[in-house]
Backbone as numpy.savetxt, mean C-alpha at the origin, in Angstrom:
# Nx Ny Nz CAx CAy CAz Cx Cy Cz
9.67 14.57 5.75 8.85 13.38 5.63 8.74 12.72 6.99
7.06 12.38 6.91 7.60 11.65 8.70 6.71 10.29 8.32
7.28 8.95 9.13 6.70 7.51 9.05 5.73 7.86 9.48
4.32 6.88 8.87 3.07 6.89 9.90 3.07 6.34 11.29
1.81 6.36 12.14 2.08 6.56 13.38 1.35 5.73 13.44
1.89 4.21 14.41 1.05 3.07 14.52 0.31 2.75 15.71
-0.16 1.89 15.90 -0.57 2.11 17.26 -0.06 0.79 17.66
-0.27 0.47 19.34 0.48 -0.82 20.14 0.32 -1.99 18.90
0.96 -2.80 18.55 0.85 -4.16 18.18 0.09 -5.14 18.87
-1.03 -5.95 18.63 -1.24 -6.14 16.94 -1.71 -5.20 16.41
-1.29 -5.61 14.72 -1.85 -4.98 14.05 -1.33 -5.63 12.26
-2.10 -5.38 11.47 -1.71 -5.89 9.94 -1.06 -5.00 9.50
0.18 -5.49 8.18 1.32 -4.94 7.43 0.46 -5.68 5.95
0.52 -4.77 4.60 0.41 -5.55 3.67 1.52 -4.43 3.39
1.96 -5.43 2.59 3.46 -5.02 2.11 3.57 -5.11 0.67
3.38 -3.83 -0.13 3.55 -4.25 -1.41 4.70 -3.70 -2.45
5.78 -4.65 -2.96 6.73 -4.33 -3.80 6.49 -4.19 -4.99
7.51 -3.58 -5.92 6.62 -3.39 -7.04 8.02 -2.86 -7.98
8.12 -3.36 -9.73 9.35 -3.06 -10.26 7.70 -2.19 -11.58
8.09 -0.61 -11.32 7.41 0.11 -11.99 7.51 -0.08 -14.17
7.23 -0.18 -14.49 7.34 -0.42 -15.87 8.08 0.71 -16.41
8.54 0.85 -17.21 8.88 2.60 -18.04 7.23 3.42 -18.56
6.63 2.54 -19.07 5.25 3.31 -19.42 4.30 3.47 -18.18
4.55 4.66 -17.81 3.98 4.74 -16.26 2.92 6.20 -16.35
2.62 6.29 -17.71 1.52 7.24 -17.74 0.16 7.26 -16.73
-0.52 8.26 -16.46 -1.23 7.90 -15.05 -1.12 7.30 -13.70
-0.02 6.49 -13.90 0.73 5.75 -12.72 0.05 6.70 -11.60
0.55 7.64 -11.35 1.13 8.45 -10.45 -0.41 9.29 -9.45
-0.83 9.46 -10.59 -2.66 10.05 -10.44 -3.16 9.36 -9.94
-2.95 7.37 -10.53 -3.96 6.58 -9.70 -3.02 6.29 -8.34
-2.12 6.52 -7.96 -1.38 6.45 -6.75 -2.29 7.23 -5.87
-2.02 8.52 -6.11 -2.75 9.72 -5.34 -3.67 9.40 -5.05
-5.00 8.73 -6.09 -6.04 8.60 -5.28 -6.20 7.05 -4.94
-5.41 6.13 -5.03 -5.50 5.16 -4.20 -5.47 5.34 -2.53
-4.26 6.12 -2.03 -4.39 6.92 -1.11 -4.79 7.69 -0.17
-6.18 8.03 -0.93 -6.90 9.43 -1.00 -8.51 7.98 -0.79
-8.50 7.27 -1.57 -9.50 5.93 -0.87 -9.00 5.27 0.33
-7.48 4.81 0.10 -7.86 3.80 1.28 -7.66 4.72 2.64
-7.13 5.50 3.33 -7.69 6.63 3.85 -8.95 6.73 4.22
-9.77 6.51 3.83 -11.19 6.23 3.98 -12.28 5.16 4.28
-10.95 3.96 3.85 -11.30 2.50 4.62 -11.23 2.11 6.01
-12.25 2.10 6.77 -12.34 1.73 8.08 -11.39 0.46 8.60
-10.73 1.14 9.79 -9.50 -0.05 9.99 -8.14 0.57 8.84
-8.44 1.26 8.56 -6.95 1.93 8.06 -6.04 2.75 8.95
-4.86 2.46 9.03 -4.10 3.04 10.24 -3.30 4.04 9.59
-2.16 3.79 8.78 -1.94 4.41 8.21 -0.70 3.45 6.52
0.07 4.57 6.12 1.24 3.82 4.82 2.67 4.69 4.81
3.24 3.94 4.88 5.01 4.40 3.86 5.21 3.65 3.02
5.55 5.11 2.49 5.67 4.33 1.05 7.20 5.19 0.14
7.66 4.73 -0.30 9.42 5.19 -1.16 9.24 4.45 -2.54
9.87 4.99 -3.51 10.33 4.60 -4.76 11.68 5.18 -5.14
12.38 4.15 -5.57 13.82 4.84 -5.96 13.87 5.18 -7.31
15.11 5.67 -7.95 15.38 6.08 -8.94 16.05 4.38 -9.81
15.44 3.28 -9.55 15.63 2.12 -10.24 14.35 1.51 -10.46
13.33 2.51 -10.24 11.71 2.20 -10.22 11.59 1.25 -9.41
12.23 0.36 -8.67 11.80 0.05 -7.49 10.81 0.69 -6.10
9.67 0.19 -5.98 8.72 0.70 -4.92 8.65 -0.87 -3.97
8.30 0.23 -2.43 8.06 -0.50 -1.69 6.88 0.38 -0.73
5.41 -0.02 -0.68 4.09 0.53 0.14 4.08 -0.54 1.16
3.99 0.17 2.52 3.53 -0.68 3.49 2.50 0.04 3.83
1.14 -0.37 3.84 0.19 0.01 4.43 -0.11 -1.11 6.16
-0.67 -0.15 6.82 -0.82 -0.52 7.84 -2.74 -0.56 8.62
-3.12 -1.82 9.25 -4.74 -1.83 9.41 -4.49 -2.24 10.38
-5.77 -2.46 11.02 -6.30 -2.77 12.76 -6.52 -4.56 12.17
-7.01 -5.01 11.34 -7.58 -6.20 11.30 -7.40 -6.72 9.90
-7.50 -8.26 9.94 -7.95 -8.60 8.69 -9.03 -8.82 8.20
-10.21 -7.87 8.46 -11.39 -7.63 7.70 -11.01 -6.22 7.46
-9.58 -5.58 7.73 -9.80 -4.04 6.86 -8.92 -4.02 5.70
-8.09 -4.95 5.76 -7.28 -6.00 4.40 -8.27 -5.85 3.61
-9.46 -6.88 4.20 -10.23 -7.64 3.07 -11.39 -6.45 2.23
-11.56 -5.18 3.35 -12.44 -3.99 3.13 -11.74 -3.57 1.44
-10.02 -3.24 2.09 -9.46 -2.64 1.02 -9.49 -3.49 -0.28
-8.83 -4.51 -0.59 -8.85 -5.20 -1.50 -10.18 -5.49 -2.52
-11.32 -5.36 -1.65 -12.77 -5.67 -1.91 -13.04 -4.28 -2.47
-12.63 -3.25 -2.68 -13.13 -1.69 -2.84 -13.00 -1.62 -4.15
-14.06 -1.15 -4.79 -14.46 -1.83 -6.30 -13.47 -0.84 -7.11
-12.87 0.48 -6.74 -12.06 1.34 -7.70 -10.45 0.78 -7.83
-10.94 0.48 -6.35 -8.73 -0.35 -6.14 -9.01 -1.29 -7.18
-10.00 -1.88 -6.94 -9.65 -3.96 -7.62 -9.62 -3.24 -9.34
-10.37 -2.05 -9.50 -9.95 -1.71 -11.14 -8.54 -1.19 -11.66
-8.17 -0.28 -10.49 -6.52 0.25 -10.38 -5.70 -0.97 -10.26
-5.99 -1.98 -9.41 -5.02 -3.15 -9.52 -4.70 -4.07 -10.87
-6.05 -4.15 -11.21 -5.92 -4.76 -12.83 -5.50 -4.03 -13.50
-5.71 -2.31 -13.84 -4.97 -1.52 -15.08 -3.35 -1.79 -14.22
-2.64 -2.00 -12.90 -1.51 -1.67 -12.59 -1.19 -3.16 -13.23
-2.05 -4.51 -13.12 -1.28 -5.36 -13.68 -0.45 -5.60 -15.03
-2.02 -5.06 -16.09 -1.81 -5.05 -17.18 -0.71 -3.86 -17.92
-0.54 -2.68 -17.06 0.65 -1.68 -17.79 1.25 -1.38 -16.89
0.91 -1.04 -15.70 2.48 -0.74 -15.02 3.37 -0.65 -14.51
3.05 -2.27 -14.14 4.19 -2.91 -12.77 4.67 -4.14 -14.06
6.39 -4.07 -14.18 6.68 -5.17 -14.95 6.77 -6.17 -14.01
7.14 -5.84 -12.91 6.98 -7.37 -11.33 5.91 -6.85 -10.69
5.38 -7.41 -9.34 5.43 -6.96 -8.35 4.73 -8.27 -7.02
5.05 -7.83 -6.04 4.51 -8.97 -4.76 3.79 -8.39 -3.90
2.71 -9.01 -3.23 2.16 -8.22 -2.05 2.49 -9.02 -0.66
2.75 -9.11 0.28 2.67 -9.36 0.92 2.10 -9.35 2.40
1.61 -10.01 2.99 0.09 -9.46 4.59 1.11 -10.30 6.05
1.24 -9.49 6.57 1.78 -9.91 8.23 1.53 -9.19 9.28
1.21 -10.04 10.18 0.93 -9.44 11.49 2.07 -8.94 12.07
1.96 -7.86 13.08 2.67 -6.50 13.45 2.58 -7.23 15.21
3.93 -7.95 15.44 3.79 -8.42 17.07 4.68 -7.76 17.58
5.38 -6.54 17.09 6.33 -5.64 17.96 6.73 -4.73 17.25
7.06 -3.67 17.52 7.36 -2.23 16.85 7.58 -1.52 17.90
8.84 -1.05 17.44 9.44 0.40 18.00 10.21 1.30 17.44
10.21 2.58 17.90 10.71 3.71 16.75 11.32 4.35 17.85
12.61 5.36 17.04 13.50 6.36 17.58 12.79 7.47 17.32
12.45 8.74 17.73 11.86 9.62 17.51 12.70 10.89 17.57
C-alpha cells in the first residue's frame, strides 16, 4: 500500500470519519465508485483511506482548492451516495475541511 502523493502545501484536507453501521450491504460498491468519480473531479489530488476491524473509517481526501471541495460535494451521484450513507450506513460520522500549510514524509 502506498500514501497518495501530494504536492507542495497549500493545499485542502477533507477529512472524513465514519462509525460504519453492521448493515453495510452495498457499502463497499458505492465506496469503489465514489473513488472511481472523485478521481475525475478537477482539483483532485489524491485519498487515504483505512478502516479497522471496529468499523471505524477514516478518508482523507486531498484537492488543490476550495472550489474542488465544492466541485466534489456538488457532484449529483456523491450528494445521492451521501444521503443513502446517511440514512443506512454510517451509525456516526464527521467530515471535516483544512488547509494543508506543511507536510512531510519519510520515504
Amino acid at each position: 500500500m502506498e500514501l497518495s502523493s501530494t504536492p507542495e502545501p497549500p493545499y485542502y484536507a477533507v477529512i472524513f470519519t465514519s462509525v460504519l453501521s453492521p448493515d453495510d450491504e452495498g457499502y463497499h460498491e458505492a465506496a469503489d465508485r465514489m473513488l472511481e468519480l472523485v478521481a475525475a473531479t478537477p482539483g483532485f489530488i489524491g485519498v487515504d483511506s483505512a478502516r479497522g476491524a471496529d468499523r471505524l473509517g477514516i478518508t482523507v481526501s486531498y484537492f488543490e482548492d476550495e472550489a474542488a471541495i465544492a466541485r466534489w460535494r456538488e457532484q449529483p451521484e456523491h450528494a445521492a451516495t451521501r444521503a443513502r450513507g446517511r440514512e443506512r450506513w454510517y451509525d456516526a460520522f464527521e467530515v471535516r475541511v483544512a488547509r494543508v500549510e506543511r507536510a512531510y514524509r519519510s520515504r
